[in-house]
Structure formats: C-alpha cells, structure tokens
N, C-alpha and C positions, 0 to 999 in steps of 0.2 A: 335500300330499305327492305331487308327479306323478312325480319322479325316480324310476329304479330302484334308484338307490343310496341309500334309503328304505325299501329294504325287506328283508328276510331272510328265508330258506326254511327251514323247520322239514329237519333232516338226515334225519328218520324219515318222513313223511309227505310232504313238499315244500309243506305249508298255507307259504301268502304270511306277513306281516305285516308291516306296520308299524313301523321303527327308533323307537324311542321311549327315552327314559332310565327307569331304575328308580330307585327309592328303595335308601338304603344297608340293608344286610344283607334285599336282597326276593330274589325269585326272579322270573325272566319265561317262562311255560309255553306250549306249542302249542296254542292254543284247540283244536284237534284232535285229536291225539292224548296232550297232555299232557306234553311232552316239555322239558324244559330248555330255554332260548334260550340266556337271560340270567343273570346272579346277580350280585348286589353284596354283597363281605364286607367288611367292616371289617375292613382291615389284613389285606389277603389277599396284596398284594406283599412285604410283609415276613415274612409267615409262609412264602413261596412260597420268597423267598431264603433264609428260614434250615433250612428244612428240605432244601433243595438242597444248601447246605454241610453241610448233617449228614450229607448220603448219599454224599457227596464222601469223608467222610472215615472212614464204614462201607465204602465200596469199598474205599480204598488197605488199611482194616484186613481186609478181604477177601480182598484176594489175595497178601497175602504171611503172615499167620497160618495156623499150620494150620487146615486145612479138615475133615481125617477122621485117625485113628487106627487101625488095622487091627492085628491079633494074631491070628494064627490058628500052632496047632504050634511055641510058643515062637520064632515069626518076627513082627516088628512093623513096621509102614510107614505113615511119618507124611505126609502131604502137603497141600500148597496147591494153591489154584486154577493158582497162578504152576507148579506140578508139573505139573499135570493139560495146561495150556499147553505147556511144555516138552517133554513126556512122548510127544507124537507129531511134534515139530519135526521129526522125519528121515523120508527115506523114504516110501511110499506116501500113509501116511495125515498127510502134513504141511499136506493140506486142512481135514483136522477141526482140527488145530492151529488156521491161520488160523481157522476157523469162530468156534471157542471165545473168542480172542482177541479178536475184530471184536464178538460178539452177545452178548457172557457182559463186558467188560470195555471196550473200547475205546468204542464207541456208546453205552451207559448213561453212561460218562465225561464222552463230549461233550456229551451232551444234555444234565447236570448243569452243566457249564461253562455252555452257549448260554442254560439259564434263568436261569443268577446274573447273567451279564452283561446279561439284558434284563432284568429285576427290578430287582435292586438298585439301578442308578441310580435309577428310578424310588421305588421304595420309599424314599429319602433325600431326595425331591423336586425332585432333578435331570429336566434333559432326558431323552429316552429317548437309552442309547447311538447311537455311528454304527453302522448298518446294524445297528439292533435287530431292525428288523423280519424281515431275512434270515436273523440268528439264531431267531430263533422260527419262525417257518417250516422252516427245518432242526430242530430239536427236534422239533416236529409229523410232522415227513416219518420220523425213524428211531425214531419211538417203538414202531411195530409192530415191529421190527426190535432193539430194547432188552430182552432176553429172560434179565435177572435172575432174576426172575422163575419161568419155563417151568423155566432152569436149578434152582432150589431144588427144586421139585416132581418134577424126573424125579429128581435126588437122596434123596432123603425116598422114594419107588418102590426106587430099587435098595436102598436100607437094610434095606428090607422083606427083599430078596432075599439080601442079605451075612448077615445077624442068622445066617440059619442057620448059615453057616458058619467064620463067623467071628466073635470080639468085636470089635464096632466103638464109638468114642470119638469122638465128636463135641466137635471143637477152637471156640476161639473166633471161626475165618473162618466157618462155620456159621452161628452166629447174628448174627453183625456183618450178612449176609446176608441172612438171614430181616426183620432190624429194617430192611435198607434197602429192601426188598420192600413192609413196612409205611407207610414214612415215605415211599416214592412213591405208593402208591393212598393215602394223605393228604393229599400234595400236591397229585394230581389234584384232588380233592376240592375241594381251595380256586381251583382253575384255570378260570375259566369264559372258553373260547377267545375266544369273541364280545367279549365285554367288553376284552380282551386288545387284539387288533386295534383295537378302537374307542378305546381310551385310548393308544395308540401313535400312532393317526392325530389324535387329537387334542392331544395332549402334542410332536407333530412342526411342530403347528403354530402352538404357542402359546397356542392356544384353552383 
C-alpha cells in the first residue's frame, strides 16, 4: 500500500493508518490514541433511514403543537415554536426570528432530508442516489449549525426561571422535541463517517 489514498488520519491525534476493511459489527480504533476510525453495523443504513423519518416527523410535530402553556393572574398563553418564530417577524429583532427559523427548524430539516435521500437508496440496495455524496457532505457541513438540541436545553434553563412566576404546562411540541434530540445522538451513534464515504465511493462504482 504506497498510495496516499490508503491511508487515514486519526481526527484526534493525526496517527497515519492504513485503509483496511473491518469485519461486520467491529470497530477500527487509533492504535494511538484509541479513537474511532471505523465501525461496521449490521443494518446501520436502514436503521439510519428510519430514524431520520422518525425525526422528520417529531419535527413537523414540533413546530406546529404546542410547545409551552403559560398562566400566571388568571391570564394564559399557549404557544408553538411556529409562535416563538412569528413572534419577532417585525421590526428590530426580525434577526432572531430568522435566526430561530434557519438553526431551531429549517437546517435540522434539511439535514434530515440530505440523510434519507443518501441512505435509503442504499439501505434498499440500490445505487447510491445522484449527487449522494454532495448531499452528505452538506449534512456534515450544517450539523454544527443544526441546534435542536442547544434549543431544548436553553428552554428546560428558562422553565427553571418562569416556574417562579408563573404556572407553566409543558405541550406536546416539548417532548415531540426532547425524543428528536434523542433519536439524533442515536442516529449518530449508528453513523460512522468513514465507513460512509468509502461505501458511496464504492457502491459509485460498482465494486
């Protein structure tokens, strides 16, 4: 193996190694520092796809169910994410609007789309779609940027902060939320990039 495109750089360390195939359900580690390469799961493209359409459709339930309940001095105010969106469309702050919009709903959306369409084909034993691999790399690139997630956490913070003065009711966009938070660090879980790439470059060529 003289070629450089033969070998792989550990992400944490930079140790070299060797492109090598694994066995199904192995793991391939950093002689170094110990670190992931590789992983082979049994029926990780089909797990990948169906847990994508699961978060596909905790999203759409996300943002149009209510999200919170609010009562405080016989006044009550129910809202969605789709509110919270809305709720600064005008005026100064119609940035945070956008903001919320792009990194709370829109991007988690497409990334969810970008991995159904490069999976699934695959996962059915078709070709990889056209321009699979663009899609997966756009996934890759706004997943920092895909901030479900952050959003839950700073929510669950200000609850802390309302409780005192207010009664607050936690709707069903909530936890439709919280489960698609879950069933993405899942999905990660079954994702091993490496593996990813090399089965697209492989599967593009027939091999």
């Amino acid at each position: 193996m003289d070629s450089s495109s033969s070998l792989i750089v550990c992400p944490e360390c930079d140790a070299l190694h060797y492109d090598q195939d694994i066995p199904a359900d192995s793991i391939g580690r950093c002689m170094r520092c110990g670190t992931v390469l590789a992983a082979q799961h049994a029926g990780a493209m089909t797990r990948i796809t169906m847990l994508a359409l699961a978060a596909l459709v905790l999203m759409v339930a996300a943002i149009f169910f209510p999200f919170l309940d609010l009562r405080s001095h016989g006044l009550e105010h129910r809202a969605s994410i789709l509110d919270a969106i809305l709720a600064f469309s005008r005026g100064p702050m119609i940035m945070l609007s956008i903001a919320v919009a792009v990194l709370i709903v829109a991007l988690p959306v497409l990334r969810l789309l970008a991995l159904v369409y490069v999976f699934a084909p695959m996962a059915l034993g078709w070709h990889p779609a056209r321009h699979a691999k663009a899609a997966f790399r756009f996934a890759e690139q706004v997943k920092p940027w895909s901030m479900a997630e952050i959003f839950i956490i700073g929510v669950a913070v200000a609850l802390v902060k309302v409780a005192g003065i207010a009664k607050v009711e936690i709707g069903p966009a909530f936890w439709a939320l919280a489960a698609l938070v879950l069933i993405t660090v899942l999905k990660d879980t079954f994702m091993c990039r490496f593996t990813v790439w090399k089965t697209l470059a492989r599967r593009n060529t027939g091999s």
